[in-house]
C-alpha positions as CSV (number, residue, x, y, z in Angstrom):
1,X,-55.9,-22.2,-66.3
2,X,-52.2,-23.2,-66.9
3,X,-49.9,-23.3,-63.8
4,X,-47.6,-20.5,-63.4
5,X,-43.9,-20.6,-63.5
6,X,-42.3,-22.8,-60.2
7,X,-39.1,-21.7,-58.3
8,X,-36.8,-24.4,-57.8
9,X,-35.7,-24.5,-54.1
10,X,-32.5,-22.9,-53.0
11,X,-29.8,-23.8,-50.3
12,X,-31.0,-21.1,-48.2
13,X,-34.4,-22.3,-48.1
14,X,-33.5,-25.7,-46.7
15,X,-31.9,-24.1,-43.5
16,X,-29.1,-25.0,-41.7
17,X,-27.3,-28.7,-42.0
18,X,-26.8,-30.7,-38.6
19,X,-22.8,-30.5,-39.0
20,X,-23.5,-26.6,-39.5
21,X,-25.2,-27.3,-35.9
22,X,-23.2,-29.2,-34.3
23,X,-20.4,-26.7,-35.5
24,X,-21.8,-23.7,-34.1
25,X,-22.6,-24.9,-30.9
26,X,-18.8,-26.7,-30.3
27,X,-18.0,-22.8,-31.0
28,X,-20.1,-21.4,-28.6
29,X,-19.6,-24.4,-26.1
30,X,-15.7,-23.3,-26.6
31,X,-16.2,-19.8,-26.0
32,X,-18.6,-20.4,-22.9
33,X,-16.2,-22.7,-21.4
34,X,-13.6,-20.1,-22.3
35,X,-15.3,-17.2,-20.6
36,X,-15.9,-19.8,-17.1
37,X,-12.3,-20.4,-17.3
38,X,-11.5,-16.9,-17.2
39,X,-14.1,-15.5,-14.7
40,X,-12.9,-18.6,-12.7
41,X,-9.4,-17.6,-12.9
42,X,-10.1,-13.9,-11.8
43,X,-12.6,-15.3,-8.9
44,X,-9.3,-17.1,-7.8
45,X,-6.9,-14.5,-8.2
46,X,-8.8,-11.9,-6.5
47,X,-9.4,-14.1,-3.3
48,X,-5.6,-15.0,-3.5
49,X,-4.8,-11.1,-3.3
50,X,-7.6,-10.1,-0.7
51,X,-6.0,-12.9,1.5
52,X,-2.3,-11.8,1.3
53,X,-3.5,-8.2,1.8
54,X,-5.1,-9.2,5.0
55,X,-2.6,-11.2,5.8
56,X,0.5,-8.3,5.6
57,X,-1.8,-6.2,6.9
58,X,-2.1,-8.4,9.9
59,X,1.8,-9.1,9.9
60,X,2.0,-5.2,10.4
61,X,-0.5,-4.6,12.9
62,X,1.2,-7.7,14.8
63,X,5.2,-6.3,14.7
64,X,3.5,-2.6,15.8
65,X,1.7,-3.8,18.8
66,X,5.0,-5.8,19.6
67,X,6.9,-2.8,18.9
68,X,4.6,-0.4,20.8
69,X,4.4,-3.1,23.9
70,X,8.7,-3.5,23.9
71,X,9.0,0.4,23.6
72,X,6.7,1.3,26.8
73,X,7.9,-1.4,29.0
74,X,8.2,-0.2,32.6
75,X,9.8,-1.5,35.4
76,X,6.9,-2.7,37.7
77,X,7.1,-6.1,39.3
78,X,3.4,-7.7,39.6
79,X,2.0,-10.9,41.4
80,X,-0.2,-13.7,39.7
81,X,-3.5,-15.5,41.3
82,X,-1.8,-17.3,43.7
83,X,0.5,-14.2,45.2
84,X,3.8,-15.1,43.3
85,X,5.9,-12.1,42.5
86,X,6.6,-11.8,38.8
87,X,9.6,-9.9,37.4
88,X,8.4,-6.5,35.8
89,X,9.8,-8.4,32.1
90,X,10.2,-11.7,31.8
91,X,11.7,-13.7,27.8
92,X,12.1,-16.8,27.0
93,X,14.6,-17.9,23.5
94,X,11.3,-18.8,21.8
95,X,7.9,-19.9,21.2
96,X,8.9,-23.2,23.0
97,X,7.9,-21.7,26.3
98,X,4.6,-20.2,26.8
99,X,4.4,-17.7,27.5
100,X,7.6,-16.5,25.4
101,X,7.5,-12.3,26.3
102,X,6.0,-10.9,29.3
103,X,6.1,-7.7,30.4
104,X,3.9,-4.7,32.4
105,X,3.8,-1.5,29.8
106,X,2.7,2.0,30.3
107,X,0.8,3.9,28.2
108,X,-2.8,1.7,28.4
109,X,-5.2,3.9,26.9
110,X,-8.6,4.6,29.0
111,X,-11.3,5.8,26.4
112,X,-14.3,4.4,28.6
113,X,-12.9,5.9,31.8
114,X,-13.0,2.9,33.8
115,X,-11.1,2.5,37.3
116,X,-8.0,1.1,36.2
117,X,-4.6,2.1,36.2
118,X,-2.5,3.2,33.4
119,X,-0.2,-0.1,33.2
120,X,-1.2,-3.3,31.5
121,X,0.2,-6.7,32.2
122,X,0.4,-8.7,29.0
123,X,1.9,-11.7,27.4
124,X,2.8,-12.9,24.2
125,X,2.6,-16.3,23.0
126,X,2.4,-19.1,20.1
127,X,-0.3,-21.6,20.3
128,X,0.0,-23.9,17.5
129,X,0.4,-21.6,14.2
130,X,-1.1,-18.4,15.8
131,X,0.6,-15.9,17.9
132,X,-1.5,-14.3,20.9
133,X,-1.3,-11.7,23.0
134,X,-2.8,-11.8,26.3
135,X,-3.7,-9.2,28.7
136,X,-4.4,-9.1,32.2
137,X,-7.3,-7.0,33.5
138,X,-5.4,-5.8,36.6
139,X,-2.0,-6.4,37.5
140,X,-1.8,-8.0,41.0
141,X,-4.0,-11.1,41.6
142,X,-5.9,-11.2,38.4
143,X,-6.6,-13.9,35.9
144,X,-5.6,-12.8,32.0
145,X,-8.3,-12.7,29.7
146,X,-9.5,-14.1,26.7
147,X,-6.0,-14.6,24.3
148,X,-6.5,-12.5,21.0
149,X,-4.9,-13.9,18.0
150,X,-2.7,-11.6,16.3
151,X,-1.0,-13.5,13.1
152,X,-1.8,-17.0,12.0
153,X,0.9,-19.7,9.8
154,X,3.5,-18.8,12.5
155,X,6.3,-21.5,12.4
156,X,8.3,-20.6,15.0
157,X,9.4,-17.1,16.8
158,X,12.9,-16.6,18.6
159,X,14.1,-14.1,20.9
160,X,17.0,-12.7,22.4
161,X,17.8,-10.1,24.7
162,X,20.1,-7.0,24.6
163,X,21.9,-4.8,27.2
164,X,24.9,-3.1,26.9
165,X,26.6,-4.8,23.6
166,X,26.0,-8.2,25.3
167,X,23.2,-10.7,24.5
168,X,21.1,-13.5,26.0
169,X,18.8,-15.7,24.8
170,X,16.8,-15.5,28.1
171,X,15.7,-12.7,30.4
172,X,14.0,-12.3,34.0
173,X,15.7,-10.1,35.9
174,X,17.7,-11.9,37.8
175,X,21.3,-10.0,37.5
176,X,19.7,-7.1,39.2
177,X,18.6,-5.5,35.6
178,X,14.8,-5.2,35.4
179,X,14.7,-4.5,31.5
180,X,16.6,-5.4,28.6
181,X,17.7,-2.2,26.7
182,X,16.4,-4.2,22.8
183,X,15.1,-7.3,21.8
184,X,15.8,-8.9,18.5
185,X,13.0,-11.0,17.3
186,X,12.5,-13.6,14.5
187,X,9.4,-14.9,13.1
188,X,9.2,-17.9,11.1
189,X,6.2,-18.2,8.7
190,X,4.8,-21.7,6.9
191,X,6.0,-20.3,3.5
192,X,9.5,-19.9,4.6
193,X,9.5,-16.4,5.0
194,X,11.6,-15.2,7.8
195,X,11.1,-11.6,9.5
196,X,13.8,-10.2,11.3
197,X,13.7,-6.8,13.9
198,X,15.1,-5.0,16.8
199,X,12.5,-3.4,19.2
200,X,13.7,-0.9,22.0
201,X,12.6,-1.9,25.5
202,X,11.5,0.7,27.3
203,X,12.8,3.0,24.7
204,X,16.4,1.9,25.5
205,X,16.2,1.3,29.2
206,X,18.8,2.6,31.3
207,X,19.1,1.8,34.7
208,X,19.5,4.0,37.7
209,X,22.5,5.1,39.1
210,X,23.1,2.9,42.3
């Protein structure tokens, strides 16, 4: 029997060429490393905005619990371990001194019921970067607790005191005035930002008529 009629092979048959190959997967290689690049980028981004969010929202909490501490300032003198008397509000110019603010305030909330008064002793200070606030557990005689940190990449924080028009970069009681009527404070971060604020004392103390 004769031999039928042969196709002759076609281009198609033969597959794909190795610069074909190599060309398709440089494409794909581009567009993978195109797609890390970009998943990368929003990994970054997305840390870089969860971290200032926490940040401000730690900056906040920080001026309000300064704010709220300033604002319920009472005039109640207290004694440390050793029996020193301690003026009821005591400021330093800045976070050279530690501690820089300290003060007794009213208004210490007692969810648990525990046998404690009303008034908190409490300090605020910077160690290194971070600014703290410490609390005392009672006000006579007591050692302070634990510092908590309030706001980290603090540079620097300055104070000064107001009462009656006049101000003074330091403040203990000594002129016969237990409490400033403001403060003005300054904080100083690592990026150069500078906050600036003025906080009632004791809702604008005003002393007693002699």
């Amino acid at each position: 029997m004769g031999e039928g009629p042969t196709r002759k092979p076609c281009a198609a048959d033969a597959g794909f060429t190795l610069i074909e190959v190599m060309v398709a997967l440089l494409i794909f290689a581009m567009l993978a490393l195109a797609g890390t690049a970009i998943l990368s980028f929003s990994i970054r981004a997305q840390a870089a905005t969860g971290a200032k969010l926490d940040d401000n929202a730690a900056f906040n909490r920080t001026v309000s619990a300064l704010a709220a501490d300033c604002a319920q300032a009472i005039v109640r003198p207290t004694r440390d371990e050793r029996g020193t008397v301690l003026p009821a509000f005591a400021g330093e110019a800045g976070s050279t001194v530690a501690p820089m603010l300290r003060m007794v305030r009213g208004g210490w909330s007692n969810v648990d019921g525990a046998a404690r008064p009303s008034e908190q002793k409490l300090a605020w200070t910077l160690d290194g970067h971070r600014l703290e606030r410490i609390v005392w557990p009672q006000l006579d005689g007591a050692a302070p607790l634990v510092a908590a940190p309030m706001l980290d990449h603090v540079m620097a924080v300055a104070l000064r005191y107001r009462f009656r028009g006049a101000w003074s970069d330091r403040w203990d009681g000594s002129n016969g005035i237990p409490l400033p009527q403001a403060i003005e404070v300054r904080i100083v971060r690592d990026d150069g930002m500078q906050y600036r604020a003025l906080m009632l004392v004791g809702t604008g103390y005003v002393p007693r008529a002699g």
